[in-house]
C-alpha positions in Angstrom: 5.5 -28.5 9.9 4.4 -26.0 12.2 6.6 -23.1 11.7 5.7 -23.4 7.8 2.0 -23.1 9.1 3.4 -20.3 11.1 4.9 -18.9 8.0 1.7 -18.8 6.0 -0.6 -17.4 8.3 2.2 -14.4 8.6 2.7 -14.1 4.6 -1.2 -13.6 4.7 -1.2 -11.1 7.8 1.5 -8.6 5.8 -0.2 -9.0 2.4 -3.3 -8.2 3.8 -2.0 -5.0 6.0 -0.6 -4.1 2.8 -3.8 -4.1 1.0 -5.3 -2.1 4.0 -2.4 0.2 3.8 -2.9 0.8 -0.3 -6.8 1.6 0.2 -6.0 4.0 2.7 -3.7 5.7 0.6 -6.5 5.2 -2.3 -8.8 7.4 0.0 -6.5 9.9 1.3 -5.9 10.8 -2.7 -9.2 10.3 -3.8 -10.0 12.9 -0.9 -7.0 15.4 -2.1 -7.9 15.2 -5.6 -11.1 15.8 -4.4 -10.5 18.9 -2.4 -8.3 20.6 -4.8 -10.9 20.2 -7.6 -13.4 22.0 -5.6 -11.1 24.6 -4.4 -9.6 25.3 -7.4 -12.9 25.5 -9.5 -16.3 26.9 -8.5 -18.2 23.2 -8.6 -19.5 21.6 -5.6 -20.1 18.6 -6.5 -17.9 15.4 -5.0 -15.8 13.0 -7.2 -18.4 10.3 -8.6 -18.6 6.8 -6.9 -17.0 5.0 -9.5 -14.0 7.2 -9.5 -13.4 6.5 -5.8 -14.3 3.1 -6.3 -11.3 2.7 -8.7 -9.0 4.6 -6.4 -10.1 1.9 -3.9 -9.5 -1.0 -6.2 -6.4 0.5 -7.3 -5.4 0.8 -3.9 -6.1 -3.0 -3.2 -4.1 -3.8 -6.2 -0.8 -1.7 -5.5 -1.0 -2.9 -2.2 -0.8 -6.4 -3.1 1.6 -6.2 -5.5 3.7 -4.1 -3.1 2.7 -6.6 -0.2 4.1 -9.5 -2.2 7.0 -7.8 -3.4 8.4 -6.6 0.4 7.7 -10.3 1.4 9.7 -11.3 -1.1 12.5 -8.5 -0.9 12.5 -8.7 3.4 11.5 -12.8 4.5 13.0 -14.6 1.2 16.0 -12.7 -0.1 16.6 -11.0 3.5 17.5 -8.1 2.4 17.1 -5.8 5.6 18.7 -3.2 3.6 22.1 -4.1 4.9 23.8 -1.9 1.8 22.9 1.3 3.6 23.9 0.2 7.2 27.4 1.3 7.6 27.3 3.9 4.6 28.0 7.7 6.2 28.8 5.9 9.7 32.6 5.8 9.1 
């Protein structure tokens, strides 16, 4: 009973660092898309709040999906990659 407890709490730890991981990415492109629009134009004005606030939610979706799906791929089906380990080695 304990290590399922265990278990949960760690599910909930990656999917959440996922999340955190896919809003930082959300910002870093908002940011690029952001600096090569004023670069490449003469405007000055920054991308509008609700554009970056769809980056961010974007972000928090891609990163759950993806958080879910590497659970799935690394803890359930344990798939450590194990196809590529060996490959070039011999």
């Amino acid at each position: 009973m304990d290590r399922k407890i265990g278990t949960k709490n760690k599910r909930r730890i990656y999917i959440l660092l996922a999340i955190i991981l896919g809003m930082l990415l959300a910002v870093i492109a908002a940011a690029l898309i952001d600096q090569a629009r004023i670069t490449s134009s003469s405007l000055s004005e920054e991308l509008p709040e609700s554009v970056i606030g769809i980056f961010l939610i974007g972000g928090m979706m891609l990163g759950y999906v993806l958080g879910v799906r590497w659970w799935q791929i690394v803890y359930v089906e344990k798939r450590h990659w194990r196809r590529w380990k060996g490959e070039g080695c011999k």
